[in-house]
C-alpha positions in Angstrom: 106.7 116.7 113.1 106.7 120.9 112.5 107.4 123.2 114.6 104.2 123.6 115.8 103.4 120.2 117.1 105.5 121.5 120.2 102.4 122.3 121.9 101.3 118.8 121.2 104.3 117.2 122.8 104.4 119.5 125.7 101.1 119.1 126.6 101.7 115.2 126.8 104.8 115.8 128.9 102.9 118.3 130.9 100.5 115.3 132.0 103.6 113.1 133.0 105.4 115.9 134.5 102.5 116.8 137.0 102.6 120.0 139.4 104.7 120.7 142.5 106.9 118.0 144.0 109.8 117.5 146.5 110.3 113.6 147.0 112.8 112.6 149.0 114.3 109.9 146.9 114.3 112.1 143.8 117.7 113.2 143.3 115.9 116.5 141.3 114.8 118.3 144.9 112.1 121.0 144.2 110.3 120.2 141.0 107.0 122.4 139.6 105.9 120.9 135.5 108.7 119.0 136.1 111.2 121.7 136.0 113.7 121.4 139.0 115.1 123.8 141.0 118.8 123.5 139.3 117.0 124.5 135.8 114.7 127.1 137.6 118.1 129.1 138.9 119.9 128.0 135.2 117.2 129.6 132.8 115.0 131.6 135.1 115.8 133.0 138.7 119.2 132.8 139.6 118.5 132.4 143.5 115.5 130.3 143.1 113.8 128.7 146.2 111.7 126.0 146.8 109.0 128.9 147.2 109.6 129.7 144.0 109.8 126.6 142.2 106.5 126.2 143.8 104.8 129.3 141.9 106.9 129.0 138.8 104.2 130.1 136.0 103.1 127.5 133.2 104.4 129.8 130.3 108.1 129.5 131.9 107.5 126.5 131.8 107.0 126.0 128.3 110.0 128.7 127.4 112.1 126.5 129.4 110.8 123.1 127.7 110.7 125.2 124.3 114.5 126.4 124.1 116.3 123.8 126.2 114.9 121.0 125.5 113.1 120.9 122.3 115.3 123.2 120.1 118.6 121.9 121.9 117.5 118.4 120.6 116.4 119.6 117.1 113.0 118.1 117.6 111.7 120.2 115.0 113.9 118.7 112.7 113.3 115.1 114.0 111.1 113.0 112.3 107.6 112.3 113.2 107.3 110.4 116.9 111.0 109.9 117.1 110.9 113.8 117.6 108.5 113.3 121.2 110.3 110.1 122.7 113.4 111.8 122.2 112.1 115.3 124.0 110.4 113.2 126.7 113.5 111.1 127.8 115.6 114.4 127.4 113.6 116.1 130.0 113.4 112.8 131.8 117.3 111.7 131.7 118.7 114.7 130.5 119.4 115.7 127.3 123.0 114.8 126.8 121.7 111.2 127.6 118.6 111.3 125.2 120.6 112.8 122.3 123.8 110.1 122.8 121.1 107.1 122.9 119.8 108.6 119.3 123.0 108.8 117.4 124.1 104.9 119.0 121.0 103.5 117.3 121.6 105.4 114.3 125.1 104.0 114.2 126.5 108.1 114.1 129.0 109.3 116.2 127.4 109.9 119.7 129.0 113.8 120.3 125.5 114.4 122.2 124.9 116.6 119.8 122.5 116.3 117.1 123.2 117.5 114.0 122.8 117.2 110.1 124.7 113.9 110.3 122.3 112.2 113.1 118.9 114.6 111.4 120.2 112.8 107.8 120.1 109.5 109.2 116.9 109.9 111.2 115.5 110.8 108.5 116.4 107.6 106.4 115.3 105.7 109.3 112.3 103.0 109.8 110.4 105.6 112.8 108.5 103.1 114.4 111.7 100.3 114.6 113.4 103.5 115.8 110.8 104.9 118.3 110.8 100.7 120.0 114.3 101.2 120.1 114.6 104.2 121.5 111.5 103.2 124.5 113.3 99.8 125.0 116.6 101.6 125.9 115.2 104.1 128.1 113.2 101.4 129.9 116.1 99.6 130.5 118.3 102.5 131.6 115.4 103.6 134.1 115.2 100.0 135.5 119.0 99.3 136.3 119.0 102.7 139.1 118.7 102.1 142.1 115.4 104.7 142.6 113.8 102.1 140.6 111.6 100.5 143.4 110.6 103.6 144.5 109.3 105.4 140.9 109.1 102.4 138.9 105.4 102.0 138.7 105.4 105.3 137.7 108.1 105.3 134.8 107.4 102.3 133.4 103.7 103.6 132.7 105.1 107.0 131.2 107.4 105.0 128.5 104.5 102.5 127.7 102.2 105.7 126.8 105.1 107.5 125.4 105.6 104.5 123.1 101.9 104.3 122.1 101.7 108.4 121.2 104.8 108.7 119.4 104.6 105.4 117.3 100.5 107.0 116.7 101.9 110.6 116.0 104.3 108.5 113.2 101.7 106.3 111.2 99.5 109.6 111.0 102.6 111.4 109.5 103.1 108.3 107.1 99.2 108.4 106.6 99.4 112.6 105.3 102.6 111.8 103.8 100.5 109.2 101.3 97.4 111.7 101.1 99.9 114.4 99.4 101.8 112.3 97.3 100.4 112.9 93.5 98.7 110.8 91.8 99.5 109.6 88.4 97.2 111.2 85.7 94.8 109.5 84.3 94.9 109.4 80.4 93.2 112.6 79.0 90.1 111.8 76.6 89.7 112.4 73.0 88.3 115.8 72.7 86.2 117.2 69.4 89.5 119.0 68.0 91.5 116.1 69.0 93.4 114.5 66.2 92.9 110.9 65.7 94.7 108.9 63.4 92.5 108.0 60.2 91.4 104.7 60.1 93.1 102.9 57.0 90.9 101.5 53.9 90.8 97.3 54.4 91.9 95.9 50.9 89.2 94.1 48.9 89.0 90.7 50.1 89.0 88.0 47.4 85.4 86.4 46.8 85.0 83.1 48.7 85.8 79.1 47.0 82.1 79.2 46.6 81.4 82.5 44.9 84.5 81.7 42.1 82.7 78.6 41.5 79.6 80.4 40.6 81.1 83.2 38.4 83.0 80.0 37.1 80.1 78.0 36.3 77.9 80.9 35.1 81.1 82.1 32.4 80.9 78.4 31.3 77.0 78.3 30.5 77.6 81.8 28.9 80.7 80.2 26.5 78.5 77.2 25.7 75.6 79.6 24.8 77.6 81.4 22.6 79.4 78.5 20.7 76.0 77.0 20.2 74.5 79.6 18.4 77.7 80.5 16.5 77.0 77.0 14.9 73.6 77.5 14.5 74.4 80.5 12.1 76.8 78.7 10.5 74.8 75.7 9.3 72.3 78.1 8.1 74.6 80.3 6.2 76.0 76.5 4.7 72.4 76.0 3.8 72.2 78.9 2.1 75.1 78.7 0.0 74.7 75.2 -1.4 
């Protein structure tokens, strides 16, 4: 996806994510858009509290999402789909996490940090096979802790409709990506200054068997006509002189 499809992703997170929250058995504490209270005091207010995790505004939010998340990831440079499973289970699991899973089914070194080697092979990857793999990971991860009874309803719903948007958000990119591809020109159409190659003159065609017979038989009867009246004259002239 662009750069601008961040809204897009966000506002799916945003709907997993949810408002205020402090559950006890979630490790996070404080949570408001699903920004905790550690990232609230890393990337906004030092000396955060609870209070103010409670009233942290949308649009921080969405810096926070926007510059620590989605940019430290390289979503923008992600393909299509792959780019929105990979944001949702950084913000989910961490980044470091999301980014090592990436480069292990890409076969690249997993440094946690993607860069042109893991973007190159993204890119050459199948992003549906890629975006399964990625979901059936992450489901397993989230299954083997132990917080699992407790949230498991909940995260095994989020990966199911992450799955669903991303491997959508990829077919529509393959579906564009066929829609610009040019198509091969059709053959352009004699025009009236157009040259076209003269048509060549067929050689006379011999007269049929039939035809020679009749020129045959009609130079005969001529021959015989003439003969016969060459003889005709001569008897008379014979006559004549006797």
């Amino acid at each position: 996806m662009s750069a601008s499809s961040y809204d897009e992703a966000l506002a799916r997170l945003l709907v997993h994510e949810g408002g205020y929250s402090n559950h006890p058995s979630d490790p996070g504490g404080p949570t408001n858009w699903g920004i905790t209270i550690r990232d609230a005091r890393a990337y906004w207010k030092q000396d955060a509290t609870a209070g103010d995790v409670r009233n942290l505004p949308l649009a921080v939010a969405k810096n926070i999402y926007r510059s620590k998340y989605w940019a430290a990831l390289s979503c923008d440079e992600l393909p299509a789909g792959v780019d929105y499973v990979v944001f949702d289970y950084g913000v989910n699991s961490g980044i470091g996490r999301a980014a090592k899973v990436l480069q292990r089914l890409l076969g690249v070194a997993d440094d946690g940090t993607i860069g042109p080697r893991t973007l190159a092979a993204a890119a050459c990857a199948d992003a549906g096979r890629l975006i399964d793999a990625i979901c059936d990971e992450r489901l397993a991860f989230l299954q083997g802790l132990r917080t699992w009874p407790v949230f498991g309803n909940g995260w095994g719903r989020r990966v199911r409709e992450v799955r669903a948007a991303a491997l959508a958000l990829a077919a529509r990119e393959v579906a564009a990506s066929r829609m610009a591809a040019p198509k091969a020109a059709a053959p352009k159409a004699a025009g009236a200054g157009a040259q076209t190659t003269p048509a060549r003159s067929e050689a006379p065609r011999p007269p049929a068997p039939s035809s020679l017979l009749d020129h045959l038989a009609a130079a005969l009867r001529h021959l015989f006509r003439t003969n016969k009246q060459k003889g005709v004259h001569a008897r008379l002239h014979n006559r004549k002189g006797a």
